[in-house]
VOBA-1610 file (N, C-alpha, C; in pm, whole numbers, padded with zeros to 5 digits, always signed):
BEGIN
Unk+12336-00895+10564Unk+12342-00859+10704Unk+12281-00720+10725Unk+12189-00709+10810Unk+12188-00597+10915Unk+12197-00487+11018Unk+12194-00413+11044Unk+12228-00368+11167Unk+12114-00387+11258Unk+12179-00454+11380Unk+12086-00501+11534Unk+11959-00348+11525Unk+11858-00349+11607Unk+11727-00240+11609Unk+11806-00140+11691Unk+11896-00124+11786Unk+11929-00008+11850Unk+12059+00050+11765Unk+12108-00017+11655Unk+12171+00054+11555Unk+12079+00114+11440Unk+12007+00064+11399Unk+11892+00112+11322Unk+11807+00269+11386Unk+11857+00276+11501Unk+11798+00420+11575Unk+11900+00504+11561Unk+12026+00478+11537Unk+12126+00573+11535Unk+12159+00574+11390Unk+12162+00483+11348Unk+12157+00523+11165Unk+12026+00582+11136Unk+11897+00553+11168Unk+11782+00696+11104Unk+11804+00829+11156Unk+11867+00833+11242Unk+11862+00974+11341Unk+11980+01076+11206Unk+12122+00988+11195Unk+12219+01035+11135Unk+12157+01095+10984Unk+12100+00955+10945Unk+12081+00960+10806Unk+11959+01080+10795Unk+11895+01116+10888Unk+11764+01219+10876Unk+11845+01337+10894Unk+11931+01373+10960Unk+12034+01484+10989Unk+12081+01537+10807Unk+12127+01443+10763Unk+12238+01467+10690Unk+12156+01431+10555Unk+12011+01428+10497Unk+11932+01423+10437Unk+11928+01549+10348Unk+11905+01654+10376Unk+11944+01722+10240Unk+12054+01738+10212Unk+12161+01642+10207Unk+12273+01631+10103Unk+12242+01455+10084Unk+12141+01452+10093Unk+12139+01302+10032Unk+12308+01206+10107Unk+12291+01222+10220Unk+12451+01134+10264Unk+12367+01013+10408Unk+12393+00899+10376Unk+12400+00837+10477Unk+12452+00739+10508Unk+12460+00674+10643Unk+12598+00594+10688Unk+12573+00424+10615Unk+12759+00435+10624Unk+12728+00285+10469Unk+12666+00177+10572Unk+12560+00130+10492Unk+12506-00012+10580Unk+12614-00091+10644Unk+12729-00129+10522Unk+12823-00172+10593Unk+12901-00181+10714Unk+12919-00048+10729Unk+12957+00020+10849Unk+12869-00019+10981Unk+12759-00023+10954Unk+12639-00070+11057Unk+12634-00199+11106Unk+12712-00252+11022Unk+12705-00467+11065Unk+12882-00462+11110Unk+12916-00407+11038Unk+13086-00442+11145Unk+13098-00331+11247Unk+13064-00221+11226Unk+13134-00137+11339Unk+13272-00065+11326Unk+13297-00075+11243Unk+13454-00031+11201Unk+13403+00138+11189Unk+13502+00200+11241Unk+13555+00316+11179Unk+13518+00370+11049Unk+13471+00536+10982Unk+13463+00536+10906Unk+13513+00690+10854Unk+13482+00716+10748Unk+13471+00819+10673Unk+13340+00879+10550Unk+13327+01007+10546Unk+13231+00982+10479Unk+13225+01141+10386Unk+13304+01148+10272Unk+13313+01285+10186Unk+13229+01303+10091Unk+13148+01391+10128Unk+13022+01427+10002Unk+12941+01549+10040Unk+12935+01630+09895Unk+12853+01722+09935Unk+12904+01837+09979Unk+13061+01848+09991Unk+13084+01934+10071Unk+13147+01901+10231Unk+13059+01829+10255Unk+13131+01727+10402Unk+13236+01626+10363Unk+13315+01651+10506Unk+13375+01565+10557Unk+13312+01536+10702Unk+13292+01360+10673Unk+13203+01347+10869Unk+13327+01230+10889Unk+13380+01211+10994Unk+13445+01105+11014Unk+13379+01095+11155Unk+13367+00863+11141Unk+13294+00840+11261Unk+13333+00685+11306Unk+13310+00679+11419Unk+13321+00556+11486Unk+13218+00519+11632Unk+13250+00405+11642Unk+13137+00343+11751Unk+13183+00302+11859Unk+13113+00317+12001Unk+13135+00287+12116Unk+13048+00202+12205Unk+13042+00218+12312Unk+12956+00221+12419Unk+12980+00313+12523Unk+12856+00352+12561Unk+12898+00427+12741Unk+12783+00359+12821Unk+12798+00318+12913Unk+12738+00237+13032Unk+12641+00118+12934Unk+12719+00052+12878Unk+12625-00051+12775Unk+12541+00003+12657Unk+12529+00142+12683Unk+12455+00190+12565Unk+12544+00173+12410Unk+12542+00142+12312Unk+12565+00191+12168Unk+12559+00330+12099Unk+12693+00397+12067Unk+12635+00511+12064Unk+12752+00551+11882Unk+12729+00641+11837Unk+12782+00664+11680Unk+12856+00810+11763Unk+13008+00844+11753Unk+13073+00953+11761Unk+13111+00976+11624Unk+13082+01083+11601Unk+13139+01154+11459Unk+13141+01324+11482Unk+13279+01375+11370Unk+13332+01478+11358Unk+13287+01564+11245Unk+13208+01643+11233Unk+13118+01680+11084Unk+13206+01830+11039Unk+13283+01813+10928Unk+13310+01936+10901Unk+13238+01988+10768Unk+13218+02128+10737Unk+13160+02160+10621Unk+13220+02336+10612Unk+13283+02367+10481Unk+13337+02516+10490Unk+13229+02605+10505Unk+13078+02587+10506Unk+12972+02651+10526Unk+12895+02644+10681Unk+12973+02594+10755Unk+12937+02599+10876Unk+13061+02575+11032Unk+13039+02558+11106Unk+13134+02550+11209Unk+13147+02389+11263Unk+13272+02331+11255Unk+13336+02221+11288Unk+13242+02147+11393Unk+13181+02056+11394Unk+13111+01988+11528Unk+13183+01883+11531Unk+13147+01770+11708Unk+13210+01666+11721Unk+13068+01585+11818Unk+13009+01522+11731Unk+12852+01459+11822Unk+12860+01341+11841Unk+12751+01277+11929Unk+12725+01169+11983Unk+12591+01142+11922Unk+12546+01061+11887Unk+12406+00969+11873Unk+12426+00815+12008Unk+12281+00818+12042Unk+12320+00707+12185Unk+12211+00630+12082Unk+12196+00492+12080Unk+12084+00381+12033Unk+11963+00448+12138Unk+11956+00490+12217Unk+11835+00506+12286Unk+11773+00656+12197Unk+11824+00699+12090Unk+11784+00832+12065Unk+11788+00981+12037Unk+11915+00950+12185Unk+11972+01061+12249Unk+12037+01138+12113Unk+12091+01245+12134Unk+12207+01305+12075Unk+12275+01455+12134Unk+12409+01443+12167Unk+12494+01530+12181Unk+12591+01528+12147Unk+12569+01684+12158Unk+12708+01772+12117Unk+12807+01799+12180Unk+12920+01741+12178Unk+13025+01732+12224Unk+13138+01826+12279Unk+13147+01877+12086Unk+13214+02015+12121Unk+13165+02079+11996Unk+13263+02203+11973Unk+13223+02298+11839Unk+13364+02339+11841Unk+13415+02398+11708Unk+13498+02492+11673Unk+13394+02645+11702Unk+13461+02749+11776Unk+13418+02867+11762Unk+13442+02931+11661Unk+13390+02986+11582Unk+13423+03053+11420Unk+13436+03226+11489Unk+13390+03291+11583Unk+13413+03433+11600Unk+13428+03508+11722Unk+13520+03613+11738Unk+13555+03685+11839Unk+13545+03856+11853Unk+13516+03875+11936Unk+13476+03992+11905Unk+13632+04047+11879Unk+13646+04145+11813Unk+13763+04273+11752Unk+13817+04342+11881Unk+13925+04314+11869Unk+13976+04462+11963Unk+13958+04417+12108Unk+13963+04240+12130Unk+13909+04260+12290Unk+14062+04111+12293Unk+14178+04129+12330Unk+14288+04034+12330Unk+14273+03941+12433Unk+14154+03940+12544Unk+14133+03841+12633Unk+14013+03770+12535Unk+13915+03771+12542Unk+13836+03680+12452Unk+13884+03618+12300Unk+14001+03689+12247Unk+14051+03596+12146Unk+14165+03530+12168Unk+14190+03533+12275Unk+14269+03465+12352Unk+14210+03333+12374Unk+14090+03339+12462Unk+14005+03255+12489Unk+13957+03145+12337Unk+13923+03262+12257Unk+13890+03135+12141Unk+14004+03061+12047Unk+14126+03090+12085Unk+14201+03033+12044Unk+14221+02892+12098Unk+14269+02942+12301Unk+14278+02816+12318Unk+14135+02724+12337Unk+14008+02754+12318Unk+13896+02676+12278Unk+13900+02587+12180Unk+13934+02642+12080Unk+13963+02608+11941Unk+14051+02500+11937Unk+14164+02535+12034Unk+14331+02465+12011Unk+14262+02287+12114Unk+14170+02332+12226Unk+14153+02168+12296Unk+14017+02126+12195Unk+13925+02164+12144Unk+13853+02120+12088Unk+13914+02007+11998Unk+13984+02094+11913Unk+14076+01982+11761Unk+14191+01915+11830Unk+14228+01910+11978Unk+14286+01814+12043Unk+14227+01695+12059Unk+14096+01734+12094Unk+14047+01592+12163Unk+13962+01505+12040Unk+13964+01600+11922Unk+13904+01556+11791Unk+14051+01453+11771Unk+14129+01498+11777Unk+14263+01416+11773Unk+14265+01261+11845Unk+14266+01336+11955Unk+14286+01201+12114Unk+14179+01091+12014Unk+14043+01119+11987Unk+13938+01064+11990Unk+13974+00952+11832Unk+14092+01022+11734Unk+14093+00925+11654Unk+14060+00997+11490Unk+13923+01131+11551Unk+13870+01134+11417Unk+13919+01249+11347Unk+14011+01278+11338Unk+14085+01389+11277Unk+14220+01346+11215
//
């Protein structure tokens, strides 16, 4: 089995992303649609599949201790966005802006929650 041609656009997009660590999404995953996980390299990506207005689209949560927490979208048409981010820094000495990145921080890994992939 296969994945349909507008899954085949969201698995090259992923798999070209995540290419120098040699990681890409299990074929398997591509013919059922199920939920996944994916630890290597340093990453943790956890991901699953939707639709928005009929489109096909891949949501996944990419963490890596060498970079800052993301939560993206791939659409079958191409597309890709970014959802949210963990903020990694605040400026020193200023208690309203780390204020601010706290609770940024605190709904970001909420809705990483709501969404399943955390």
């Amino acid at each position: 089995m296969t994945a349909s041609p507008p899954l085949t656009t969201i698995q090259g997009i992923f798999d070209q992303q995540f290419a120098p660590w040699d990681i890409t999404l299990p074929a398997e995953s591509m013919v059922t649609l199920q939920p996944g996980s994916i630890t290597s390299r340093g990453w943790t990506i956890n991901y699953l599949f939707g639709k928005a207005d009929g489109l096909p689209y891949l949501e996944y949560f990419a963490s890596h201790r060498m970079t800052n927490d993301t939560l993206n979208r791939i659409y079958a048409d191409g597309r890709r966005e970014l959802i949210g981010y963990c903020q990694e820094l605040f400026p020193a000495d200023d208690p309203q802006t780390e204020a601010a990145y706290y609770q940024h921080n605190r709904q970001f890994y909420e809705e990483v929650k709501r969404k399943g992939l955390w």
